[in-house]
C-alpha positions as CSV (number, residue, x, y, z in Angstrom):
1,X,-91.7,94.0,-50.1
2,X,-93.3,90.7,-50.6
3,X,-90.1,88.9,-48.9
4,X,-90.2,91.4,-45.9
5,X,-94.1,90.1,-45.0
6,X,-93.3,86.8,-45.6
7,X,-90.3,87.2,-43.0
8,X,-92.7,88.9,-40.7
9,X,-95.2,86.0,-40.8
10,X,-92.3,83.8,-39.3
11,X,-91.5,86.7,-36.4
12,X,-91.1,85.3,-33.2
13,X,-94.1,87.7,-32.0
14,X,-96.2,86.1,-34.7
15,X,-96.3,82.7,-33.6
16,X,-96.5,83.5,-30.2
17,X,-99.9,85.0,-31.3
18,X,-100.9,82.6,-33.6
19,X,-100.0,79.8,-30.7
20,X,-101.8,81.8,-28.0
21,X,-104.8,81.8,-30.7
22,X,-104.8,77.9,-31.1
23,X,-104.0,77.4,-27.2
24,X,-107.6,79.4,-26.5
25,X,-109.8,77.8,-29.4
26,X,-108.2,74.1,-27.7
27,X,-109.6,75.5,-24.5
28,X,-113.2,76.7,-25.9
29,X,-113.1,73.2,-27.7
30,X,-112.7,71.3,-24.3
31,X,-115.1,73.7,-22.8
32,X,-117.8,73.1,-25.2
33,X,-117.2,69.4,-25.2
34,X,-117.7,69.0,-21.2
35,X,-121.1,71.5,-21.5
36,X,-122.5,69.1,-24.2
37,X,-121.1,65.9,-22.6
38,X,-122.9,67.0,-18.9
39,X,-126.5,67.5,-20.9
40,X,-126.2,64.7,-22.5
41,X,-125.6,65.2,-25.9
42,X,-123.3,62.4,-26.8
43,X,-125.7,59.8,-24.6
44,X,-124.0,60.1,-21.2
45,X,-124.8,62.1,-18.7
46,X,-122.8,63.0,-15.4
47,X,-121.7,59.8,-13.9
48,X,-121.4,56.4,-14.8
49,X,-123.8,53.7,-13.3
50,X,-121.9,50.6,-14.3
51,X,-121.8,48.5,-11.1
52,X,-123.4,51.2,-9.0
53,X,-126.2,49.8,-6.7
54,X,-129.1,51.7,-7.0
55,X,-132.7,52.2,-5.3
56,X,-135.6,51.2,-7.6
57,X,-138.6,54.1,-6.7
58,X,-141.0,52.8,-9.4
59,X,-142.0,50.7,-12.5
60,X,-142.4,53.1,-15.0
61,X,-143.7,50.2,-17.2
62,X,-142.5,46.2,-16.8
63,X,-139.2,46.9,-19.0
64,X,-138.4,50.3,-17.2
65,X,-137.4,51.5,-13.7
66,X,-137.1,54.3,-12.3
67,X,-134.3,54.8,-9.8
68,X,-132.5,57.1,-7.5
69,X,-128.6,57.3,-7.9
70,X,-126.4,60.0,-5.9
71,X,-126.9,62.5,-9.1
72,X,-131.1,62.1,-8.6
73,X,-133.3,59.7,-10.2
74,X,-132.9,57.8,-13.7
75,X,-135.0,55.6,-15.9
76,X,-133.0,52.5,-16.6
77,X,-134.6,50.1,-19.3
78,X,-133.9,46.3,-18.8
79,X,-131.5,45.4,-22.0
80,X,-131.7,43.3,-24.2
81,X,-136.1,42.5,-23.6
82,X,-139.3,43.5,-24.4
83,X,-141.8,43.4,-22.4
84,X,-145.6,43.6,-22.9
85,X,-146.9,47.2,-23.3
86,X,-149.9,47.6,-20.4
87,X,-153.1,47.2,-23.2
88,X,-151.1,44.3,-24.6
89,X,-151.3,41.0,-23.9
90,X,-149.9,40.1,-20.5
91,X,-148.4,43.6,-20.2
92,X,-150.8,43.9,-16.7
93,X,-149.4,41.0,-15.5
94,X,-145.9,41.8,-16.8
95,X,-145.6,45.2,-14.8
96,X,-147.0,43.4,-11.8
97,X,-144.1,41.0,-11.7
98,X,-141.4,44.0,-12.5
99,X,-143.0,45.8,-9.5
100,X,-143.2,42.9,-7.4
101,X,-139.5,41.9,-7.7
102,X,-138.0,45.2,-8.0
103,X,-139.8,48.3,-6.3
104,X,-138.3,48.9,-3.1
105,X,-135.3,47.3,-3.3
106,X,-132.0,47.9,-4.1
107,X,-130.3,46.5,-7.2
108,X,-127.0,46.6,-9.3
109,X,-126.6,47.8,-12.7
110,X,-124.6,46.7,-15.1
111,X,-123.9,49.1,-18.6
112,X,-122.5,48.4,-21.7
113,X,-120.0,51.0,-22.5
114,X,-120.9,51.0,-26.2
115,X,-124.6,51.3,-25.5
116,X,-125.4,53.5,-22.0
117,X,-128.8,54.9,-22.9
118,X,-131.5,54.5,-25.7
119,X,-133.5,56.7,-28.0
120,X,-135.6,57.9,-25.4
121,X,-132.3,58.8,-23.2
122,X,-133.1,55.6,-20.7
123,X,-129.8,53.9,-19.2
124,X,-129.8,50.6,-20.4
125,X,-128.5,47.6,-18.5
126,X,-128.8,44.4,-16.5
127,X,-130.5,45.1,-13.6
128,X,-128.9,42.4,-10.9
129,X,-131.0,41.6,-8.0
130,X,-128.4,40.0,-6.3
131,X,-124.8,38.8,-7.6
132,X,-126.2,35.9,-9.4
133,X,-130.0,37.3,-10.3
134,X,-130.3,38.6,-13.4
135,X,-134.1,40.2,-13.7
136,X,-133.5,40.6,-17.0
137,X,-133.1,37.0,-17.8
138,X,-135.7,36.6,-14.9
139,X,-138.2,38.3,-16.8
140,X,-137.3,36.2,-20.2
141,X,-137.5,32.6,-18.2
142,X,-140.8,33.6,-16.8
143,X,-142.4,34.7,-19.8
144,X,-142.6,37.7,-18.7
145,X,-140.4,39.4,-21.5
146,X,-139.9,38.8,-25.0
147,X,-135.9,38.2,-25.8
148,X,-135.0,41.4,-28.2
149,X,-133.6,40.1,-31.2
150,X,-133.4,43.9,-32.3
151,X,-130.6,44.9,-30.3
152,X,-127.3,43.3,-29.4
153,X,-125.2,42.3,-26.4
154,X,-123.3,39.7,-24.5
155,X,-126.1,37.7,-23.1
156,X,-128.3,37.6,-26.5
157,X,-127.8,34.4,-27.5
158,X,-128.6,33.5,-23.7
159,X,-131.6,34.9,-23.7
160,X,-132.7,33.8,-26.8
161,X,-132.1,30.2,-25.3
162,X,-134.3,30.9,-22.2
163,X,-137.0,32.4,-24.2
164,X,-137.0,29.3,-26.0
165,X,-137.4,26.9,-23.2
166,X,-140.0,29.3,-21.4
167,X,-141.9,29.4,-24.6
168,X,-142.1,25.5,-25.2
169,X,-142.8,25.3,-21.0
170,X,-146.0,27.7,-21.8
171,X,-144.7,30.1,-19.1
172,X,-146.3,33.5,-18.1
173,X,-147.4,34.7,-21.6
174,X,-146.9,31.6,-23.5
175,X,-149.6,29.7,-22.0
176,X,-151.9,31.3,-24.7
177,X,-150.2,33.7,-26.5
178,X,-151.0,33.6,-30.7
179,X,-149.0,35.1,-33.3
180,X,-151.1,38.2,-33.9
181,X,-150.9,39.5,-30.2
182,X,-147.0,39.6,-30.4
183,X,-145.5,42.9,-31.2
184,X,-144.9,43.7,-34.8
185,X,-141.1,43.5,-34.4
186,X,-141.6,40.4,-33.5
187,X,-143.8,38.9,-36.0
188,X,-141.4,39.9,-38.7
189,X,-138.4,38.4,-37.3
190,X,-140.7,35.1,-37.2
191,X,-141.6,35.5,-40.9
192,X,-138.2,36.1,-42.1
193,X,-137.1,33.3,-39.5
194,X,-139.5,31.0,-41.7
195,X,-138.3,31.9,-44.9
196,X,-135.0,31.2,-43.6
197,X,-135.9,27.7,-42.4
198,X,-138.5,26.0,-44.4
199,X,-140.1,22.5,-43.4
């Protein structure tokens, strides 16, 4: 008896069931993945905006735009800065300049494949004003931005530079800026930074 069942397990009709089974649960599997992937869930959501030109409808705050693309409207945070919140320290003057030079207009974006969207489900990328204006950098040159050692991509160590020379140049925030009205992020990294190069 036990070798008749173990023939039947090997039946023709059995693995036509047992392939029909695993053909269905591949199809639910695909199905579930596209639901999850068009909310969201795996930080992309419908189309992709790398190299898309977009128009910018608002400052949301002096690091964050919000645009319209064919699919609606997104908020797309400048990578790779960070800007001054409104109460802060030159954040007034900061989201006057991101308004001035980018509400109304229309502008490219640029998105890392490895990093589309932050936390807070933002697009992030390098907002181009034209071919050769990066606002991102803009924003870091002017003083406008702090360069965000926190996160990484191609133009870090750029940025880095250019905050560097803005800084020394007393541009936009750096014309009196002290130590204690930086954003705590940012006063670590200069306190391990210290440690790292005594005098």
């Amino acid at each position: 008896m036990p070798h008749a069942t173990r023939l039947d397990l090997h039946s023709p009709l059995r693995r036509r069931r047992v392939l029909k089974l695993l053909a269905l649960a591949a199809l639910g599997l695909v199905l579930v993945t596209s639901i999850l992937d068009h909310v969201g869930a795996f930080g992309y959501r419908g189309e992709t905006l790398d190299r898309q030109q977009v128009e910018v409808l608002a400052a949301v705050d002096a690091e964050t735009v919000r645009v319209k693309t064919s699919a609606g409207q997104e908020d797309v945070h400048l990578l790779g800065i960070n800007a001054p919140a409104s109460a802060d320290h030159w954040g007034s003057e900061a989201l006057r300049y991101t308004t001035a030079r980018l509400v109304g207009r229309t502008v490219t974006l640029r998105v890392e494949p490895t990093q589309m969207r932050d936390e807070r489900g933002r697009v992030l990328a390098c907002v181009y004003v034209t071919d050769a204006d990066l606002m991102n950098l803009d924003m870091i040159r002017d003083g406008q931005a702090y360069a965000d050692r926190r996160v990484q991509h191609p133009q870090a160590k750029q940025f880095e530079q250019v905050e560097g020379e803005a800084r020394n140049k007393k541009r936009g925030m750096w014309k009196d800026l002290t130590e204690d009205q930086m954003p705590a992020w940012r006063q670590k990294w200069l306190r391990e930074w210290r440690a790292q190069h005594p005098r």
